[in-house]
C-alpha positions in Angstrom: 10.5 -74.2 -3.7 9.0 -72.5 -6.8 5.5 -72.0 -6.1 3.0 -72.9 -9.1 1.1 -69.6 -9.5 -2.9 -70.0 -10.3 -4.6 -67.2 -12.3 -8.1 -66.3 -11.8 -10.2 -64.6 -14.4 -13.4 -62.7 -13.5 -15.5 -60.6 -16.1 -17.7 -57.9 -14.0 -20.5 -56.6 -15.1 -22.9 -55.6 -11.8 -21.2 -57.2 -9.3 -20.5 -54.8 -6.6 -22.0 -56.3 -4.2 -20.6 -60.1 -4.8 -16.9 -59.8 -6.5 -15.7 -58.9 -3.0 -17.1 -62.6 -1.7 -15.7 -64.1 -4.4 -12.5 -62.6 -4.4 -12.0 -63.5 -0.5 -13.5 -67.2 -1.7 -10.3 -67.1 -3.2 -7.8 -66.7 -1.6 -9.2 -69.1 1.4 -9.2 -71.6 -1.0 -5.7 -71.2 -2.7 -4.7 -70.7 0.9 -5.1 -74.0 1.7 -2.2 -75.0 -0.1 1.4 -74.2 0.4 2.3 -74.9 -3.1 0.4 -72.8 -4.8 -0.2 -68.9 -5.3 -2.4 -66.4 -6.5 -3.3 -63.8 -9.0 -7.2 -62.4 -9.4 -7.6 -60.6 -12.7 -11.2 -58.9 -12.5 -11.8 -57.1 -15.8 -14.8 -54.4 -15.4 -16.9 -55.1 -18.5 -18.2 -51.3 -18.7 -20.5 -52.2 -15.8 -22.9 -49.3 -15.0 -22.9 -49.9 -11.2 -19.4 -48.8 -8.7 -17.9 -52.4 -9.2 -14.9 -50.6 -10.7 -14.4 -48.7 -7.2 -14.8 -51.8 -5.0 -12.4 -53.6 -7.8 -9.7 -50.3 -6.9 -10.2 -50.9 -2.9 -9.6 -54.3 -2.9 -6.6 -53.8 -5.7 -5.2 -50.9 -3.5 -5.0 -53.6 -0.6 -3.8 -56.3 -1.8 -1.5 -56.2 -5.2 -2.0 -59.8 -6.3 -5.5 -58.6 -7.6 -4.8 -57.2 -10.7 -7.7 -54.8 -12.3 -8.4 -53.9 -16.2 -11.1 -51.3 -16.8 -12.7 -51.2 -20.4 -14.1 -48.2 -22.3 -17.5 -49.9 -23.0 -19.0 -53.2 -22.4 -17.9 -55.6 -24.9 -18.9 -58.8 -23.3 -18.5 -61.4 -21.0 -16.1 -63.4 -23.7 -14.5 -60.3 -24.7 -13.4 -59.5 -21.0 -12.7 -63.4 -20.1 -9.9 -63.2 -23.4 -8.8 -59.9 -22.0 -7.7 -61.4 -18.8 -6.2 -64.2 -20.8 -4.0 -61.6 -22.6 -3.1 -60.4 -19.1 -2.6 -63.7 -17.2 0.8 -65.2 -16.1 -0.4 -68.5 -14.2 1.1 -71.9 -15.1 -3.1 -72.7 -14.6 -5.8 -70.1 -15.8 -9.3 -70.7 -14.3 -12.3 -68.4 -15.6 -15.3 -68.1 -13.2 -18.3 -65.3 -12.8 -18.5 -62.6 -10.5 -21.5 -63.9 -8.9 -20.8 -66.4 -6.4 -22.2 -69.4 -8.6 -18.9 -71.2 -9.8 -18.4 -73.6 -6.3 -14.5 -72.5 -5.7 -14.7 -75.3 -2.8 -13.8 -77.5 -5.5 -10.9 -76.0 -7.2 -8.7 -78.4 -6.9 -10.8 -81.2 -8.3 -10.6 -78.9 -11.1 -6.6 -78.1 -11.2 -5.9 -81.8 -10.8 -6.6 -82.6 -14.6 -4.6 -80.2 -15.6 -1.6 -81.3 -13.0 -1.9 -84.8 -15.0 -1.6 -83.0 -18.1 -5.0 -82.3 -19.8 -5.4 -79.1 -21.6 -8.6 -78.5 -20.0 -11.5 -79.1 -17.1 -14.4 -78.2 -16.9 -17.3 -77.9 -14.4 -20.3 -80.6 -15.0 -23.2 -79.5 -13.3 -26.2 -81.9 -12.4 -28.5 -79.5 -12.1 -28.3 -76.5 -13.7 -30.1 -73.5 -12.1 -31.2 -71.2 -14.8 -34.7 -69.8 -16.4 -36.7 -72.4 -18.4 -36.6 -70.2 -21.8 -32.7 -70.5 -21.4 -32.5 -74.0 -20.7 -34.7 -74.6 -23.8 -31.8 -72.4 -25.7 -29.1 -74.2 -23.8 -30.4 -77.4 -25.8 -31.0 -75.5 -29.0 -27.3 -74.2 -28.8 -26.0 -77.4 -27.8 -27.5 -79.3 -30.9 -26.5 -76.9 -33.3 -22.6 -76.3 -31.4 -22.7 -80.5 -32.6 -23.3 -79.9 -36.0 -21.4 -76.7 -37.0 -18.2 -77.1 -34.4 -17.9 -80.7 -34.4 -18.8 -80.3 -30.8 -18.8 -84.0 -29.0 -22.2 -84.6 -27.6 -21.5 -84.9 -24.2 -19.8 -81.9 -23.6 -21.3 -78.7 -22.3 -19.2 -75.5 -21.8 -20.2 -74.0 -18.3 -19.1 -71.0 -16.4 -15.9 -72.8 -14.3 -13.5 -73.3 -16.3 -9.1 -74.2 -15.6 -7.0 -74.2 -18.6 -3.5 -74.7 -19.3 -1.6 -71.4 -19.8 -0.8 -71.9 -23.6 -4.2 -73.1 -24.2 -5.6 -69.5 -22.8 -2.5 -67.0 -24.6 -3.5 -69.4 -28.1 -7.2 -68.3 -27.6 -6.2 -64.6 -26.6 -4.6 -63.9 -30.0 -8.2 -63.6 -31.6 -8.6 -60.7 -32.7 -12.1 -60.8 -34.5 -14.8 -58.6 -32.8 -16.9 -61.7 -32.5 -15.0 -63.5 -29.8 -16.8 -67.0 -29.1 -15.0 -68.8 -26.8 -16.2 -72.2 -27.1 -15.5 -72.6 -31.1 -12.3 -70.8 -30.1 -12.0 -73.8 -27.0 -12.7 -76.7 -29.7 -10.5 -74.9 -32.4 -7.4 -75.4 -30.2 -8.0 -78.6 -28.3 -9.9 -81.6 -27.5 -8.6 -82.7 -24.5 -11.4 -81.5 -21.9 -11.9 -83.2 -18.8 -15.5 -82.7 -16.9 -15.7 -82.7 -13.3 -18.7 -83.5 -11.7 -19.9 -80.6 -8.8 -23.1 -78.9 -7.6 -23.5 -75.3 -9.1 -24.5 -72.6 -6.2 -26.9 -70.2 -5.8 -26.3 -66.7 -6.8 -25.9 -64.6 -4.3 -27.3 -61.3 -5.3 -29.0 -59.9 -7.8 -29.9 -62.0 -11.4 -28.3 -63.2 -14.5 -27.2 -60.2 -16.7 -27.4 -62.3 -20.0 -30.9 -60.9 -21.6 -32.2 -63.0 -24.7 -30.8 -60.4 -26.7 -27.6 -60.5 -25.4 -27.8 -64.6 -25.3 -29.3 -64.1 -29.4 -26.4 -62.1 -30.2 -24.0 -64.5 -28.6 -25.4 -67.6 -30.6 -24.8 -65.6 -33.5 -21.2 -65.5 -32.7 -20.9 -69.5 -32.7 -23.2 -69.5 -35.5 -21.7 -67.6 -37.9 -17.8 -66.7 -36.7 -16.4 -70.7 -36.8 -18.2 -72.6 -39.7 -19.0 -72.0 -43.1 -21.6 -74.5 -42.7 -24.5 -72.3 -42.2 -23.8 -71.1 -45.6 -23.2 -74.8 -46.9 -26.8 -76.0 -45.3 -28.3 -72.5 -47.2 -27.0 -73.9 -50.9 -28.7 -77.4 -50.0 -31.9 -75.9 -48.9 -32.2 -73.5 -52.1 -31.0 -76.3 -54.5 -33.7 -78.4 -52.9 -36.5 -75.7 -53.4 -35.1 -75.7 -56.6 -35.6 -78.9 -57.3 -39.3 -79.1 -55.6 -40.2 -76.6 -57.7 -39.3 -77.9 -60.9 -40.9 -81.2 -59.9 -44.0 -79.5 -59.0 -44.1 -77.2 -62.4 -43.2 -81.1 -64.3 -46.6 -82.5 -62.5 -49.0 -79.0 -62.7 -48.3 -79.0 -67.1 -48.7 -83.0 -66.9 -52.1 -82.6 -65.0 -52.8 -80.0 -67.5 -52.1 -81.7 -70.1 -53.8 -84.6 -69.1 -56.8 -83.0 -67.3 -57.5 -79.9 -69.7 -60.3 -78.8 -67.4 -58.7 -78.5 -64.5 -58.0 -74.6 -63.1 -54.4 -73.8 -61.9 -55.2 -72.6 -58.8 -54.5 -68.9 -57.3 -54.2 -70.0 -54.2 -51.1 -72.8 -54.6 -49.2 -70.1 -56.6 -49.2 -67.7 -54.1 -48.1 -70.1 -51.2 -45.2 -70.7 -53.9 -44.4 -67.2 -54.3 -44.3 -66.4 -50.5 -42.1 -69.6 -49.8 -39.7 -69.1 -52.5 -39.4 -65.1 -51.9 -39.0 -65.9 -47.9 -36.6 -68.5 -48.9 -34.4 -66.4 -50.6 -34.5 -63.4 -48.1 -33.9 -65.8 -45.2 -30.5 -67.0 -47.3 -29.5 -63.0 -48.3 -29.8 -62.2 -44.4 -27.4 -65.1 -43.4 -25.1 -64.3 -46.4 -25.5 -60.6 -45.6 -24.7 -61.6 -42.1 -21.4 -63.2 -42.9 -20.4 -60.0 -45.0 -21.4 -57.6 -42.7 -18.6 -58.9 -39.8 -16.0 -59.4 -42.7 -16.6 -55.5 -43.3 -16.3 -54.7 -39.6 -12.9 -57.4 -39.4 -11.1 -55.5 -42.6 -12.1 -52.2 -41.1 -10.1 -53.2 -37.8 -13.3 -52.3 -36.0 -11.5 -52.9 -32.1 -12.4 -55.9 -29.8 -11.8 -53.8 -27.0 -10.3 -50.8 -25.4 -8.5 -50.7 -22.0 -9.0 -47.7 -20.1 -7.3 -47.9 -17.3 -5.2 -51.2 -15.7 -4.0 -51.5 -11.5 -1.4 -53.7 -10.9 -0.6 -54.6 -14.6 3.0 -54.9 -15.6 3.8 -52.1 -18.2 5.1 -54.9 -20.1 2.3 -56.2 -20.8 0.4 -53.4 -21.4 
């Protein structure tokens, strides 16, 4: 019997001292079924700590765990489409290095997929994360709704099983602004979410910084919708407007009140919010021309420096 083979994708990025754990997680788990095998991609996503030499042991070990080493950090999406590129499994299932994702239920997760869903997802009650990022969470859901078409009651998490084709479709992005939930909604709808508890980290915290979390938002803001730039016409044409009313009423009072003294105050409040106005729409346009000048210049996603137990093939 042909066994169905399972890929596992885990970006790395100061992990030493929990990818081992989550690597043995594993392969108890997958062990548990006789149809199934095994493949751990673990991409090292420039990580400044010796991840890249436990990655080696455990690769030199056992030849199922398959190990990618990037130049530079390029990000957790970057490395998670990296291992997509890379990844043979009739099922692909993404998950962090750092012991959170609950591999006990995997196969909740694998049995959407074995009914023929493109997708499942992890649905966590409670979600264990700093209060300033659960604020963003929201603010990044709500606007995910407007500018992806995002349906409301789905929330992209870190435990994810896709179908093979869904995950080689989302690796041919070659933009240096992956995102990989407008790249997720792009190709399909069909997500299933499965209900399961989220655990504890197990060393160490979260590497995502609000810089880091900023720059990411970006990504979905401004790499898969022209609406931002849509919503920046309506909200000039609308100043527009307000200002021509308001010029219409100050010459009628004028005209009507002679007496009356135009204020300094009310033209300078007009100044400032029409000048910040229009620089707030240049940065966003600027913004939108400044990745098309990195795209056209073939500025690279990534760059693989070294690969263990990667078929020349498909190097």
């Amino acid at each position: 019997m042909k066994l169905k083979l399972i890929s596992f994708i885990i970006p790395c990025y100061n992990s030493e001292k929990t990818v081992g754990s989550v690597i043995d997680g594993i392969r108890e788990k997958v062990g548990e079924r006789n149809e199934y095998d095994y493949e751990i991609i673990a991409i090292n996503d420039g990580s400044p700590d010796g991840v890249i030499n436990v990655l080696e042991d455990i690769a030199a070990s056992d030849t199922k765990v398959k190990v990618i080493d990037l130049a530079k950090n390029s990000g957790k999406h970057t490395a998670v489409l990296v291992g997509y590129k890379f990844a043979e499994g009739e099922f692909v299932v993404s998950l962090d290095d750092d012991g959170q994702c609950p591999i006990e239920n995997l196969w909740d997760l694998i049995a959407p997929l074995e009914e023929g869903h493109d997708m499942a997802m992890a649905k966590y009650e409670c979600k264990k994360e700093a209060s300033y990022k659960k604020f963003g969470s929201v603010v990044n859901h709500r606007v995910s709704q407007i500018l992806l078409d995002k349906p409301g009651e789905l929330r992209f998490t870190n435990f994810i099983a896709r179908q093979k084709y869904i995950c080689k479709a989302m690796s041919e992005y070659n933009n240096i602004f992956p995102y990989l939930e407008g790249l997720s909604l792009r190709i399909t709808r069909d997500i299933v979410l499965v209900p399961m508890q989220e655990k504890p980290r197990l060393h160490g915290k979260s590497n995502y910084t609000f810089r880091k979390s900023f720059a990411l938002w970006m990504n979905g803001f401004t790499a898969f919708s022209v609406k931002p730039l849509r919503i920046a016409s309506i909200i000039g044409s609308m100043v527009a407007v307000l200002g021509f009313i308001y010029g219409v009423i100050t010459i009628i009072r004028k005209l009507i009140h002679p007496h009356i003294f135009i204020g300094y105050s009310s033209i300078l409040v007009s100044i400032l919010f029409c000048s910040g106005m229009i620089m707030l729409m240049l940065g966003l346009a600027g913004e939108y021309i400044g990745r098309i000048y990195l795209a056209v210049n073939q500025y690279p996603q990534y760059v693989i420096k070294k690969a263990i137990n990667i078929n020349s093939d498909h190097q």
